[in-house]
C-alpha positions as CSV (number, residue, x, y, z in Angstrom):
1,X,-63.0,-29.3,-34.0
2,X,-66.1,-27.1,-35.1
3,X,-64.0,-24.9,-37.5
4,X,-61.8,-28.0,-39.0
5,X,-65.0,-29.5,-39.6
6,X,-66.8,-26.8,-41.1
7,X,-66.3,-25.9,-45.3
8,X,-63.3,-23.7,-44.7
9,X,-61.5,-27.0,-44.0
10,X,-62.9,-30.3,-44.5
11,X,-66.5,-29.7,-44.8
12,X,-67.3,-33.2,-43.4
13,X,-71.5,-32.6,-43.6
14,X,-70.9,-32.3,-47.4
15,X,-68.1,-34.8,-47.5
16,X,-68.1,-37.2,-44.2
17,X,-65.6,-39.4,-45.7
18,X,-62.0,-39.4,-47.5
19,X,-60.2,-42.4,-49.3
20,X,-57.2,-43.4,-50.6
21,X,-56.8,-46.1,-53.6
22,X,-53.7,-47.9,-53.7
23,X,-52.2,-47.7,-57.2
24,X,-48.7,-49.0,-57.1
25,X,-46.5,-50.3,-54.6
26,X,-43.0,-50.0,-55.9
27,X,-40.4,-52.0,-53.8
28,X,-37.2,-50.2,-53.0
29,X,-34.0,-52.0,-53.7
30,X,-31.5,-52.5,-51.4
31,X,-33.8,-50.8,-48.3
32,X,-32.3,-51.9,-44.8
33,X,-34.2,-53.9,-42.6
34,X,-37.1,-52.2,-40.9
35,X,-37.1,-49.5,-43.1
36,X,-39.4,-48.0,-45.1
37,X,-39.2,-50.4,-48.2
38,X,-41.5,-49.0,-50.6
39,X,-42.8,-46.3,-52.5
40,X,-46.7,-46.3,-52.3
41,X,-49.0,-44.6,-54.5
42,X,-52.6,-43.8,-55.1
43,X,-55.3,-41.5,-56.0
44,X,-56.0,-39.4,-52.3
45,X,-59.8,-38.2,-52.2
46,X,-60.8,-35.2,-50.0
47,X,-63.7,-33.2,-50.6
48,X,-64.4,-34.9,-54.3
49,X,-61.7,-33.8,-55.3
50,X,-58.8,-36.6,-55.6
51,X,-55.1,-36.0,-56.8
52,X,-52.3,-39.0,-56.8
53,X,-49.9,-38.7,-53.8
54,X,-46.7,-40.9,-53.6
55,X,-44.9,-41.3,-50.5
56,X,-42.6,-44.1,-48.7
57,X,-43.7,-47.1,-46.3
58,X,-43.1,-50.3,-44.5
59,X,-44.9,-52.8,-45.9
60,X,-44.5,-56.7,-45.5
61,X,-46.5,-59.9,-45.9
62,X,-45.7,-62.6,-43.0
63,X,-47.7,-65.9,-42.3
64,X,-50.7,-64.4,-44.5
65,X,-50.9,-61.3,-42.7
66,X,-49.9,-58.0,-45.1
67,X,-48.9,-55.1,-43.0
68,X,-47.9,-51.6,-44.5
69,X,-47.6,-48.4,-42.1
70,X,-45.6,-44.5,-43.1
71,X,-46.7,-40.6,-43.4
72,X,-47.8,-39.1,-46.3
73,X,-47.3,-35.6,-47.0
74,X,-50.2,-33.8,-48.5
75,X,-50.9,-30.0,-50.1
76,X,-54.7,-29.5,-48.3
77,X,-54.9,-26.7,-51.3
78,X,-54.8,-29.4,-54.0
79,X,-58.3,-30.4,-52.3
80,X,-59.6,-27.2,-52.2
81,X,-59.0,-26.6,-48.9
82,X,-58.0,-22.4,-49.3
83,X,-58.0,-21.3,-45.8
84,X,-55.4,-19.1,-44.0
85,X,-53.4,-20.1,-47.2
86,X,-50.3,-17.8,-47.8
87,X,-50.7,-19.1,-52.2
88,X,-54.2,-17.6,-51.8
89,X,-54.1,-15.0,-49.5
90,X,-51.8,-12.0,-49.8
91,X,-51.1,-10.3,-46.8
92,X,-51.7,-12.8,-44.4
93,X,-48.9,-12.7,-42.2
94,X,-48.4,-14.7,-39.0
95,X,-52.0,-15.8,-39.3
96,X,-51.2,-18.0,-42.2
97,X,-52.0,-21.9,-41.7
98,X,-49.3,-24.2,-43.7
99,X,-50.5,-26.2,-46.8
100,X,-48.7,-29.2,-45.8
101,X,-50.4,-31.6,-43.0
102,X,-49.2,-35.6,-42.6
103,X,-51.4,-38.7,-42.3
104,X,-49.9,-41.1,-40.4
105,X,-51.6,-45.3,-41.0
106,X,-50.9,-48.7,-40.2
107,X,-53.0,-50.9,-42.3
108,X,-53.2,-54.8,-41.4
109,X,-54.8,-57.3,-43.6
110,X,-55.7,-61.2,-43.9
């Protein structure tokens, strides 16, 4: 935990927090029940720096209760997070750290 939180990762005394602003929900025709029905997008925020990510999701509204849950994808070098990264570091090897980590949710709201 020491090293993820420290500024060759996520730097959380500098940036304790990370958001994610809905900008579109596009619903997916045809998508069969309990699927992943939608394509959400927004701007992503980690570090300061933010970049639009797009990615699908379950999302409903029942009895006035709106309910969306899916993994998103994300580049950690797009937020400046360089470390153990094989597009940075030449020569790196087996000691290279993939660029691609998923964040799993499940918002409800009233």
């Amino acid at each position: 935990m020491g090293h993820i939180t420290s500024d060759d990762f996520f730097g959380v005394s500098a940036y304790p927090t990370a958001t994610f602003k809905i900008t579109k929900v596009a619903y997916i025709k045809g998508a069969a029940a309990g699927a992943n029905n939608a394509n959400i997008t927004g701007d992503l925020t980690i570090k300061g720096k933010t970049n639009s990510i797009t990615f699908p999701a379950k999302v409903g509204v029942k009895g006035g209760v709106a309910a969306a849950s899916g993994t998103a994808t994300v580049d950690r070098t797009k937020f400046d997070i360089k470390y153990g990264s094989k597009s940075f570091f030449d020569g790196i090897g087996d000691k290279a750290i993939n660029d691609d980590f998923t964040l799993s949710f499940n918002v409800i709201a009233k």
